[in-house]
C-alpha positions in Angstrom: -39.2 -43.0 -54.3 -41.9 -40.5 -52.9 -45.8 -41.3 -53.6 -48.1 -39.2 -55.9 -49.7 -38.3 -52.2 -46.5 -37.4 -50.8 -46.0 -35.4 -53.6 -49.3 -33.7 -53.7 -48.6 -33.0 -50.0 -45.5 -31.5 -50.3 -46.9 -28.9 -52.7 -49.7 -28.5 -50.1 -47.3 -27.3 -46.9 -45.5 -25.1 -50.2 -48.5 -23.2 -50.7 -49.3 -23.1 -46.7 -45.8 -21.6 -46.0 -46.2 -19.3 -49.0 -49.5 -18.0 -47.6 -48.1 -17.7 -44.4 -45.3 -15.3 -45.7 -47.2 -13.7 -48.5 -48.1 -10.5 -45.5 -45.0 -10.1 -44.0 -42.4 -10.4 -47.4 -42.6 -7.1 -49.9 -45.4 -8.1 -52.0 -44.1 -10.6 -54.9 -45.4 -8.5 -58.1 -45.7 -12.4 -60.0 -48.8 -13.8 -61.2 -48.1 -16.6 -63.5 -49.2 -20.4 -63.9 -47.4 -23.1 -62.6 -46.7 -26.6 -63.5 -44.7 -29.5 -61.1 -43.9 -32.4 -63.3 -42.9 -35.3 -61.2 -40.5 -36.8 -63.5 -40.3 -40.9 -62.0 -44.0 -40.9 -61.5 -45.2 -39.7 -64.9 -47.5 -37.3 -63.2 -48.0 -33.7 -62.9 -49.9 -30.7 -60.6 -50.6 -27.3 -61.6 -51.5 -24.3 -60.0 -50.9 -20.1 -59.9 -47.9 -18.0 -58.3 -50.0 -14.8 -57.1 -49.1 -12.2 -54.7 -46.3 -14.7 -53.0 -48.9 -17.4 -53.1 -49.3 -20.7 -54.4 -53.1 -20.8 -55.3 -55.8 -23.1 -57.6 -52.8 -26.1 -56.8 -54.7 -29.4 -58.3 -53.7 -32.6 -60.1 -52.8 -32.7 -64.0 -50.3 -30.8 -66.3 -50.9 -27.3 -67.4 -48.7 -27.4 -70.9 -49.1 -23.8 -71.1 -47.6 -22.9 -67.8 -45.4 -20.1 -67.7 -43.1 -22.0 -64.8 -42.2 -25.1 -65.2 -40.6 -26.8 -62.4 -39.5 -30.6 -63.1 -37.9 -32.8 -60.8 -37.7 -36.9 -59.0 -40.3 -37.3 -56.4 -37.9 -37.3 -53.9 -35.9 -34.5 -54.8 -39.5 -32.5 -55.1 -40.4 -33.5 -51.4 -36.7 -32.9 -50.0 -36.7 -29.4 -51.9 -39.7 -28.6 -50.5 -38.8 -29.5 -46.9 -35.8 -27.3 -47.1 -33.1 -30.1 -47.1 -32.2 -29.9 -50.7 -30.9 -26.5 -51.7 -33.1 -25.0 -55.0 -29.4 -23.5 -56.3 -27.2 -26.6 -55.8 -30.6 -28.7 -57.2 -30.8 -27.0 -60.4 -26.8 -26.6 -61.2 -26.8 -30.4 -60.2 -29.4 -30.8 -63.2 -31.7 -32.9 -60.3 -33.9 -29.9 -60.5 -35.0 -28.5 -63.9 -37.0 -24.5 -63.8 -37.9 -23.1 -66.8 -39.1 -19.6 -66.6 -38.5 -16.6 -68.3 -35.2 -14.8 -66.3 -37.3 -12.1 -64.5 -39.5 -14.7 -63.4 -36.5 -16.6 -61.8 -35.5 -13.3 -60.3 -38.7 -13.1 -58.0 -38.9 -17.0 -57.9 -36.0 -16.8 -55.9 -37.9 -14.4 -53.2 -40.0 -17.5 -52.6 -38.0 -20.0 -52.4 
């Protein structure tokens, strides 16, 4: 099982690669809010998809979020550091995404 701080890391190198991209991919037209529950650690981090960017990223749950992306802490660390596949992780039900179906559309850009 991953740490809170491993967690909160992950989703720090997330929004680092997403700014690092943000220039050179077609502009993401998605400005939405964002919530990571971390299901086995009872803890949550929210943020804002803008522009291809993951911005305003800090501890807590945002119950209103538009995205809502739930998953283990080790699945959210592995998915993040590319060696669990978004696609396979969601089918698989070790991933959960709820978003409206455009949203998924252009979530799948970033990911």
């Amino acid at each position: 099982m991953a740490s809170v701080d491993e967690c909160r890391q992950a989703l720090r190198e997330l929004a680092a690669r997403l700014d690092r991209h943000a220039d050179v991919q077609d502009r993401i037209d998605l400005d939405r809010t964002l919530a990571c529950r971390v299901t086995d650690l009872d803890t949550a981090f929210h943020g804002r998809l803008a522009g291809g960017r993951l911005v305003d990223l800090t501890d807590g749950d945002d119950p209103k979020a538009k995205i809502v992306l739930s998953a283990a802490s080790d699945d959210l660390v592995a998915l993040v550091h590319g060696q669990l596949d978004v696609t396979k992780a969601v089918a698989s039900r070790r991933v959960s995404i709820k978003a409206n179906p455009f949203d998924l559309m252009k979530l799948r850009k970033l990911l």
